[in-house]
C-alpha positions as CSV (number, residue, x, y, z in Angstrom):
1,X,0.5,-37.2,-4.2
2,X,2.4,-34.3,-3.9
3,X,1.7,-31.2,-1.9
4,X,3.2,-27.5,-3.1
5,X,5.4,-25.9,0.0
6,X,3.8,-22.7,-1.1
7,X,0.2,-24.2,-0.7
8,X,1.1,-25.4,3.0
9,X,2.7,-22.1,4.1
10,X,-0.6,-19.9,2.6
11,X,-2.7,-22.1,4.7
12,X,-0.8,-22.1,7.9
13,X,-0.9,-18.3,7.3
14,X,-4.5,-18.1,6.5
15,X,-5.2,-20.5,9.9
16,X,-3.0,-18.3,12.1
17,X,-4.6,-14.6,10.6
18,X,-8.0,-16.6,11.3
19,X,-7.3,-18.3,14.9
20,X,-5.5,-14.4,15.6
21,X,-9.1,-12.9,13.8
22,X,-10.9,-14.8,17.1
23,X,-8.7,-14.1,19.4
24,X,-9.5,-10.1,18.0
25,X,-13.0,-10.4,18.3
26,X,-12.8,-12.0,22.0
27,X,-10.3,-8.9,23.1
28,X,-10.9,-5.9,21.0
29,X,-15.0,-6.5,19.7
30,X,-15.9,-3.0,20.2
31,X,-13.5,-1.4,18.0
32,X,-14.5,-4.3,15.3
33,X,-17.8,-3.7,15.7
34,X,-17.2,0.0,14.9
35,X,-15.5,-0.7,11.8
36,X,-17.8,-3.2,10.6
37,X,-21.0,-0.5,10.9
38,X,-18.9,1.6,9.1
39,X,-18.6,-0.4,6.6
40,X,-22.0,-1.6,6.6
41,X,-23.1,1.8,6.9
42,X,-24.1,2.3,2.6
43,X,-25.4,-1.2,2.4
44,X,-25.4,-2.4,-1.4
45,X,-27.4,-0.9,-3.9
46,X,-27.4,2.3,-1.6
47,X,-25.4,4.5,-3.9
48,X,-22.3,6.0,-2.3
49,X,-21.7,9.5,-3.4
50,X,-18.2,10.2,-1.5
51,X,-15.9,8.2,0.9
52,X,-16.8,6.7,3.7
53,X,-14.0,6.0,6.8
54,X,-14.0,5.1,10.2
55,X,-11.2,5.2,12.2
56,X,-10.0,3.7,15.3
57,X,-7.0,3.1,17.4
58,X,-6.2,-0.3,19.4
59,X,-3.1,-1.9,21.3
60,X,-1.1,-4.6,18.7
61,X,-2.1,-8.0,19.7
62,X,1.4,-9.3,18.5
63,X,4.5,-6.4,19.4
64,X,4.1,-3.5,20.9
65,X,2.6,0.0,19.9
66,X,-0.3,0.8,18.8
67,X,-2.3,0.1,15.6
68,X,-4.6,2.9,13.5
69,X,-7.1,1.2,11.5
70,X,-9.5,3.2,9.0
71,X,-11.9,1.2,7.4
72,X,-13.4,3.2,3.9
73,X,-16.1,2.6,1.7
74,X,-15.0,3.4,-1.7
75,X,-17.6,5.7,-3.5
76,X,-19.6,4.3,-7.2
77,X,-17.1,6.5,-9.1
78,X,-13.8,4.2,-7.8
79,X,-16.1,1.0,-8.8
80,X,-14.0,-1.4,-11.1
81,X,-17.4,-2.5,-12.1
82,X,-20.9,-2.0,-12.2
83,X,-22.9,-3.5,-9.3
84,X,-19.2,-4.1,-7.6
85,X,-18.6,-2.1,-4.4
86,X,-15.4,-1.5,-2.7
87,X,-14.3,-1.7,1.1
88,X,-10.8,-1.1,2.3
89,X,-9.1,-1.2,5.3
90,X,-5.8,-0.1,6.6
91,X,-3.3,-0.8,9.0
92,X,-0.5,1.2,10.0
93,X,1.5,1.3,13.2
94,X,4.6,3.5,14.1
95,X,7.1,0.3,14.4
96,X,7.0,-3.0,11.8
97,X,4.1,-5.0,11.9
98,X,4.0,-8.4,13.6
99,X,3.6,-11.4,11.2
100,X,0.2,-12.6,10.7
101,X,-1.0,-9.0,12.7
102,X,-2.7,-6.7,9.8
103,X,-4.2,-9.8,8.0
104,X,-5.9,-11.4,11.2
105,X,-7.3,-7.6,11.8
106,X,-8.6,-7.9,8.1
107,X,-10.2,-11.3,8.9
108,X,-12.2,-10.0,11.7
109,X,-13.3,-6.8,9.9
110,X,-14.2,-8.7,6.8
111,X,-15.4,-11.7,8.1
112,X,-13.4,-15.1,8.6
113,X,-14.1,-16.9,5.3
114,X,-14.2,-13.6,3.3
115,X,-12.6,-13.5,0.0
116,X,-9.6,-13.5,-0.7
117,X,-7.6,-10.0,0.5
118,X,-6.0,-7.9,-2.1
119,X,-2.8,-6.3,-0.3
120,X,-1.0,-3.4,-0.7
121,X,2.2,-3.3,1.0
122,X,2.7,0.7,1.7
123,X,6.1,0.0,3.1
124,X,8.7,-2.0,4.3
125,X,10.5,-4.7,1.4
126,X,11.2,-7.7,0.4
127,X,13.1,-8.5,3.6
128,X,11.5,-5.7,5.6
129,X,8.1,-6.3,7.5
130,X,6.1,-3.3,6.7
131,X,4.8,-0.7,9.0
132,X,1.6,-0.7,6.9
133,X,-1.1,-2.2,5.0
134,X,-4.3,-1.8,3.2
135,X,-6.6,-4.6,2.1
136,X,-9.2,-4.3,0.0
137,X,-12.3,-6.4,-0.9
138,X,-14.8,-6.3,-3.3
139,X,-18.1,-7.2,-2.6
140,X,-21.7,-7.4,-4.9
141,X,-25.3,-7.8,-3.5
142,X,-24.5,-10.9,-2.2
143,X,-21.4,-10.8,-0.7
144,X,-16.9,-10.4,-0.8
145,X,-16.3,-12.1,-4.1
146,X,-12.8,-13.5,-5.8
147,X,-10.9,-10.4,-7.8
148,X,-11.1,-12.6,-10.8
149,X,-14.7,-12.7,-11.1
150,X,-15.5,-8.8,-10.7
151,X,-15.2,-8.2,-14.4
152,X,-17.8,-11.0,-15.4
153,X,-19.9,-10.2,-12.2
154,X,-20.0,-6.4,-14.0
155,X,-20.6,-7.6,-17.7
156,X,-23.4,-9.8,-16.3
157,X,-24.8,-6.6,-13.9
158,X,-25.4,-4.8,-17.4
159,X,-26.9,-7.2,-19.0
């Protein structure tokens, strides 16, 4: 049996954001806390009219600096689906970001075994590290769902 390289390396990065996600919530679980009511603040099916953020500012676990996080609830209009909310959060810092740093943040915002992140690199390259990024997950009535499934999780809500 073989095994992928690329397989191994995404979970060794998925086991390092998560064992960093703990090592968050042991050290920094007031300002996760904060951006998790946030979030939770327009609980699903309460319609959300307009964005929602919350935004906080906490020492880099990994470097040096300091990171901003805002955590947003996207309103009904931004929906990619019916029944299919939106909640984003980003992380930017004034140098590069450590490896492994903005996704074990995202992990303890959005839960451990949340679905899986959709990046967006707002800077940096393909050899740079990026000074920031924004995650975003999508989430029904029952929880952060896969990307691929928000399209037949919308059909489905309409019918």
């Amino acid at each position: 049996m073989t095994v992928e390289a690329r397989l191994v390396n995404a979970d060794l990065r998925r086991k390092r954001s998560v064992d960093l996600a703990q090592l968050i919530h042991e050290q920094h679980g007031g300002p996760v806390t904060a951006l998790r009511a946030g979030l939770l603040a327009y609980p699903y099916p309460q319609p959300v009219l307009g964005w929602h953020r919350v935004r906080t500012v906490v020492p880099a676990m990994r470097g040096t600096g300091e990171l901003t996080l805002v955590a947003s609830t996207a309103p009904d209009t931004s929906s990619p689906a019916t029944g299919v909310g939106i909640w984003e959060l980003a992380v930017t810092g004034s140098e590069p970001l450590a490896r492994g740093e903005a996704e074990g943040w995202a992990r303890a915002v959005f839960g451990y075994r949340c679905a899986p992140l959709v990046y967006r690199r707002r800077s940096g390259g393909l050899f740079h590290r990026p000074t920031g990024v924004e995650f975003v997950v999508f989430h029904g009535v029952h929880g952060p769902m896969h990307p691929s499934d928000v399209e037949e999780y919308g059909a489905n809500a309409c019918a």
